[in-house]
N, C-alpha and C positions, 0 to 999 in steps of 0.2 A: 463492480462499483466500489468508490474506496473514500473516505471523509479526507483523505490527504490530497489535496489541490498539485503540492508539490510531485506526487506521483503520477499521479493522472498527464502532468504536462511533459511529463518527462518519459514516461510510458508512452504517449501517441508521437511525440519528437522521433522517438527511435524505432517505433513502429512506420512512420512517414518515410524516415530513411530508408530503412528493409521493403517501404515497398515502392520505391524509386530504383531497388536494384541495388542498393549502396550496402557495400561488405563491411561491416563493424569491425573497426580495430582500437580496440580499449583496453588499457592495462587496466583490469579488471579490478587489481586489486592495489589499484591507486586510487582509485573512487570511495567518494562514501557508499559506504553499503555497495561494494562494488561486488559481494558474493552471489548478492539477491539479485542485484540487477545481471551478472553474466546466467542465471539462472533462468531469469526471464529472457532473457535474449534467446539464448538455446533451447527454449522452450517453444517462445513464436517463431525462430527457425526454423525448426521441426514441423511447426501443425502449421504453419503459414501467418504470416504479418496479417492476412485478412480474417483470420480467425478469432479477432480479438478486439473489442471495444469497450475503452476505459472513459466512464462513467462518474463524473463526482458526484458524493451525495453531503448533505448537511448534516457534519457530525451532533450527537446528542442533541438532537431536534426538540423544540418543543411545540404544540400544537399553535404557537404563534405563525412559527415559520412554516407550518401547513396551511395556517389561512392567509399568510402572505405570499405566497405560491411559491416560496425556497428552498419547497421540499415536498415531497408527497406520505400521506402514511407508510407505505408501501414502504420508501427506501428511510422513512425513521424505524420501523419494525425491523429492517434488515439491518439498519447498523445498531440498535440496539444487541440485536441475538447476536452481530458481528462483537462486537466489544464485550459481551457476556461468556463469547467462547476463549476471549483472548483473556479475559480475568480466570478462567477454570484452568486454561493452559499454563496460564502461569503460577498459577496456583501451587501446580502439580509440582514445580521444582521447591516447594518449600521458602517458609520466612526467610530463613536466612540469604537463601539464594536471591530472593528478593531485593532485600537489603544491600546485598554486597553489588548487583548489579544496577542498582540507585545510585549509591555512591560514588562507582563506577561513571556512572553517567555522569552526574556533577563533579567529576575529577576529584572528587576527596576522599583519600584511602587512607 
């Protein structure tokens, strides 16, 4: 399951194709995020295109969007503890590293 919509659709796109038989040829790393994605590729290669279903859930949910049915507790617990591992991960490389790869991100160096 993953709060990114934009994954989710792009993840079953290319799993659709892998299981129509269709042979991926992607300059990997002319894509965005073209690392992650030949990663995932080679990965549902490996264990099979039917091995795998991608799932959106409603990021940082609140108990609204539980009683309006846009989400269950279930997958707001999960992408809570999901976004909790991803703050300690990042953590681990330190402030600065932080910072520099913010900036990074908004192109001001």
């Amino acid at each position: 399951a993953s709060d990114s919509k934009a994954f989710v659709t792009k993840a079953r796109k290319l799993q659709k194709h892998m299981l129509k038989g269709r042979i991926i040829h992607k300059h990997w790393k002319l894509i965005s995020d073209g690392d992650l994605w030949e990663h995932f590729y080679k990965a549902l290669k490996a264990k099979s295109p039917t091995s795998f279903k991608a799932t959106w859930v409603k990021g940082h949910a609140t108990e609204e969007h539980i009683s309006k049915g846009i989400t269950t507790q279930v997958h707001k617990a999960g992408n809570f503890e999901a976004d909790r591992a991803a703050d300690i991960g990042a953590s681990l490389h330190g402030e600065l590293f932080a910072k520099a790869t913010k900036r990074f991100g908004e192109r001001i160096l």
